[in-house]
C-alpha positions as CSV (number, residue, x, y, z in Angstrom):
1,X,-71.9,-65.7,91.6
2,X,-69.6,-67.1,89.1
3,X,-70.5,-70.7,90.0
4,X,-73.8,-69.5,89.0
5,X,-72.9,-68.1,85.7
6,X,-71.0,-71.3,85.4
7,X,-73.9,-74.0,85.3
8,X,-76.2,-71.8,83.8
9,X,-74.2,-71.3,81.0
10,X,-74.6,-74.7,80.2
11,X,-78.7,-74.3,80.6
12,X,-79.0,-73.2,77.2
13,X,-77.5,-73.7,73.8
14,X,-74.8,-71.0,72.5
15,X,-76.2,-68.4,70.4
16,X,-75.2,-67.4,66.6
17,X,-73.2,-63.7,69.4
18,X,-71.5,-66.1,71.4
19,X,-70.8,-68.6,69.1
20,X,-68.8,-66.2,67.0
21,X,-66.6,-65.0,70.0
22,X,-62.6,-66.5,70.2
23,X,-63.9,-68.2,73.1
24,X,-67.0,-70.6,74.0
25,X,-68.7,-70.0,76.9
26,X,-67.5,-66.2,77.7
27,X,-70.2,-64.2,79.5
28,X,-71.3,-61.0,77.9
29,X,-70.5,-58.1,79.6
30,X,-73.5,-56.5,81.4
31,X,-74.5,-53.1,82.4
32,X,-74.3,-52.3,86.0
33,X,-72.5,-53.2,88.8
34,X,-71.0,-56.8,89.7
35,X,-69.3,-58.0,92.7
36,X,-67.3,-61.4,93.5
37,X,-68.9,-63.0,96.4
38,X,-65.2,-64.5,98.2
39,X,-65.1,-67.2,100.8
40,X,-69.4,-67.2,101.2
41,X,-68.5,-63.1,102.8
42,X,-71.9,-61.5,102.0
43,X,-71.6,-59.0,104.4
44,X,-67.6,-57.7,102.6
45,X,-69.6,-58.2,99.1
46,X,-72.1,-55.6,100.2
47,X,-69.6,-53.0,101.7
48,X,-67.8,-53.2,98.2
49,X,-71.4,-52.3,96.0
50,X,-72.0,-49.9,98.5
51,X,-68.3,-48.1,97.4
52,X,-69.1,-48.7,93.8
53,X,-72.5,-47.4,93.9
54,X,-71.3,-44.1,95.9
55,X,-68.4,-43.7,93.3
56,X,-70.7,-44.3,90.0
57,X,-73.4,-42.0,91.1
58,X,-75.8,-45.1,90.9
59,X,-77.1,-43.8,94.3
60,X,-77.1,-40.1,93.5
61,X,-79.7,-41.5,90.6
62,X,-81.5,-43.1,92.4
63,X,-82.2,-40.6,95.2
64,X,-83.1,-38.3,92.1
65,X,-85.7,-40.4,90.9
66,X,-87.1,-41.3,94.3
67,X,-89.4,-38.8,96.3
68,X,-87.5,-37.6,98.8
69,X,-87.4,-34.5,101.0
70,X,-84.2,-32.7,100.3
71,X,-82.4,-30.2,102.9
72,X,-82.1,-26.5,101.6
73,X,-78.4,-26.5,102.2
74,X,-78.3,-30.1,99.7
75,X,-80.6,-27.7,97.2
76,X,-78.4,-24.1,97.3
77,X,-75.0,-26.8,96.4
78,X,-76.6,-28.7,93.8
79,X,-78.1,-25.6,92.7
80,X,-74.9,-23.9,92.7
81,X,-73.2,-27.3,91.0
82,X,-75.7,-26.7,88.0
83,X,-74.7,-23.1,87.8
84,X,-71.0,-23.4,87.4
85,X,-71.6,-26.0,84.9
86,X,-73.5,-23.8,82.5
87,X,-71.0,-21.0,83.2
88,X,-68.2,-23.6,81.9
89,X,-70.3,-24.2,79.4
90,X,-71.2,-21.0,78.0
91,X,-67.4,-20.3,78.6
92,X,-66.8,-22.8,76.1
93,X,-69.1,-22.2,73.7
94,X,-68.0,-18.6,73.4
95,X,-64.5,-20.0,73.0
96,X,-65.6,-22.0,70.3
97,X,-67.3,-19.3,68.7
98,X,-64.1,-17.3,68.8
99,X,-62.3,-20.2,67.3
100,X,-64.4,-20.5,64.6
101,X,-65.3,-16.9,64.0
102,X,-61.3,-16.1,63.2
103,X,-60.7,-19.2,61.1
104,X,-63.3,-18.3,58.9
105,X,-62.1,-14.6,58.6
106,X,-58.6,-16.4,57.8
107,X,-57.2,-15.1,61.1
């Protein structure tokens, strides 16, 4: 992958972004998820987006998005997952509130 970045980054002529930068020929950063390829081990490589994905929520996302039949156990936890996170925030809002409410009454 990086032997890839390598010769391609001589394909094309440096632009006015990466000409500016302390040093010539530095890849941007990109969005997403990269992994190093080591020793030709495609099979390791994969394992290792696999872990990244999972721990991201990538996959979560993309199961989201996707049509998918989903359990009734999987629905009554995320349901209960979106609950408690409006309770917390509610529970912070009226905190807030509070806050606010006795520093303007000079509290």
């Amino acid at each position: 992958m990086q032997a890839l970045a390598r010769t391609a980054r001589g394909l094309w002529p440096p632009t006015a972004a990466v000409a500016g930068m302390a040093y010539y020929g530095q890849v941007q950063p990109s969005r997403g998820i990269m992994v190093q390829v080591r020793d030709g081990n495609l099979e390791r490589a994969l394992q290792v987006m696999e872990r990244k994905m999972r721990s991201s929520g990538i996959e979560r996302l993309i199961k989201r998005r996707t049509e998918h039949h989903v359990k009734n156990s999987e629905k009554r936890v995320l349901a209960h997952k979106a609950l408690m996170a409006r309770v917390r925030s509610q529970e912070l809002g009226k905190k807030l509130r509070e806050i606010l409410i006795k520093k303007i009454r000079g509290q």
